[in-house]
C-alpha positions in Angstrom: -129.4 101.0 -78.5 -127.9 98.3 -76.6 -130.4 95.7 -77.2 -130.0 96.3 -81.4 -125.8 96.3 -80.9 -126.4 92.7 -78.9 -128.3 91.5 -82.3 -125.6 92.4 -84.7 -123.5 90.8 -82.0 -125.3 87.5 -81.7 -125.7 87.7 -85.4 -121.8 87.4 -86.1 -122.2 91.2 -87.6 -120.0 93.6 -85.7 -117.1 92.8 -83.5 -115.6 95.0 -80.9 -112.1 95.2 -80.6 -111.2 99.2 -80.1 -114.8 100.4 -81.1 -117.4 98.7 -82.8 -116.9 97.2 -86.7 -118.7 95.1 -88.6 -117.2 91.4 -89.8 -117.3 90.4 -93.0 -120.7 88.8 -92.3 -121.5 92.0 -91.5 -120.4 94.1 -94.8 -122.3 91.6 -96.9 -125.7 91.9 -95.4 -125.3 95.7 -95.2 -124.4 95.7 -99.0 -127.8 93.1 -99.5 -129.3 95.6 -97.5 -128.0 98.9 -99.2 -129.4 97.1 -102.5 -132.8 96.5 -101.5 -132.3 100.3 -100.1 -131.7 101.5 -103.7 -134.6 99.6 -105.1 -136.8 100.8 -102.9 -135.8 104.5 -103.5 -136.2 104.3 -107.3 -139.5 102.7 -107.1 -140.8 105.6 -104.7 -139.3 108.3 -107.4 -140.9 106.5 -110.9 -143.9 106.5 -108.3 
């Protein structure tokens, strides 16, 4: 776990202040990834 928190870290995608969040850097390769998510799902469902 600590090795894949360092990534996001040396990636510019989470900062910790209080606990971990992530930057905006962060939220806009989680919403590219939650897209690619979504295509993914519906492909697997039309089969």
């Amino acid at each position: 776990m600590d090795e894949a928190i360092e990534e996001l870290g040396r990636r510019g995608w989470i900062t910790r202040r209080k606990s971990y969040s992530l930057t905006s850097a962060g939220e806009a390769a989680h919403a590219a990834l939650a897209q690619k998510v979504d295509w993914a799902r519906r492909q697997i469902r039309l089969g």
